[in-house]
C-alpha positions as CSV (number, residue, x, y, z in Angstrom):
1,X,105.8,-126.3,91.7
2,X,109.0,-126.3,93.4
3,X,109.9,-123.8,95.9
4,X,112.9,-121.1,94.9
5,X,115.1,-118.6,96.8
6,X,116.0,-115.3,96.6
7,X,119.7,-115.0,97.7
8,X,121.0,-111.4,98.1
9,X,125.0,-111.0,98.5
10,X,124.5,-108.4,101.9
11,X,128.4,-108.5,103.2
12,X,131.8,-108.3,101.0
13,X,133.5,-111.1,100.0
14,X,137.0,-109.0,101.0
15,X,139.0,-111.3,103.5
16,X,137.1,-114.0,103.3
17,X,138.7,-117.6,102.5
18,X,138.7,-118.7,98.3
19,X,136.6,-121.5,99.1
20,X,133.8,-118.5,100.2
21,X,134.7,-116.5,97.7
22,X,134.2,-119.4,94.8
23,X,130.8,-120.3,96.5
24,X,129.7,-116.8,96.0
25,X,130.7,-116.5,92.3
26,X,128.9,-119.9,91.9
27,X,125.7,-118.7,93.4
28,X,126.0,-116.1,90.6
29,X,126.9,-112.9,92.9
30,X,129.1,-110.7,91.7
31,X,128.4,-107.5,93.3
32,X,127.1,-106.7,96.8
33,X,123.2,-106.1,96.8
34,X,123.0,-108.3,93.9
35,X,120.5,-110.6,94.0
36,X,119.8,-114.3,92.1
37,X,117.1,-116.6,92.5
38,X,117.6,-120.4,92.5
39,X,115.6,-123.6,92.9
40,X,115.6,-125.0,96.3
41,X,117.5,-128.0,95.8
42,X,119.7,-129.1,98.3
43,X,123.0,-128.8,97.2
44,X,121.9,-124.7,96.4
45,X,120.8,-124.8,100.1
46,X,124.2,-126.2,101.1
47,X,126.1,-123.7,99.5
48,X,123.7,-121.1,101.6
49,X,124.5,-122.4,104.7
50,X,128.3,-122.2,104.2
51,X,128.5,-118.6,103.3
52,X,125.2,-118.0,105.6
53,X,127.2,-114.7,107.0
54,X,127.6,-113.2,103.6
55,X,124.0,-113.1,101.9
56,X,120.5,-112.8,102.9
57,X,118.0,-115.6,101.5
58,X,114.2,-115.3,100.8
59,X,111.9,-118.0,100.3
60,X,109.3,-117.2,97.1
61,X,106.6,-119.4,95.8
């Protein structure tokens, strides 16, 4: 079984560059505390790690 994450938006997206702000809405956050869980494939993990500053991630089995 393949390994997901819980990624929670923690910090606005306000100020930040579109680039962020279009990996956010892609990870499916809208709103702040909002959370979404994904499969841990890489390219999910590489979106992450670019806006890393912005959301909180959980590892769940």
């Amino acid at each position: 079984m393949a390994k997901k994450l819980r990624i929670t938006l923690i910090k606005s997206t306000i100020g930040q560059k579109a680039e962020k702000k279009a990996t956010v809405r892609s990870l499916g956050l809208k709103k702040l505390n909002s959370t979404v869980e994904h499969e841990a494939t890489d390219a999910i993990k590489g979106m992450v790690v670019s806006v890393a500053h912005l959301v909180k991630v959980e590892e769940i089995d």
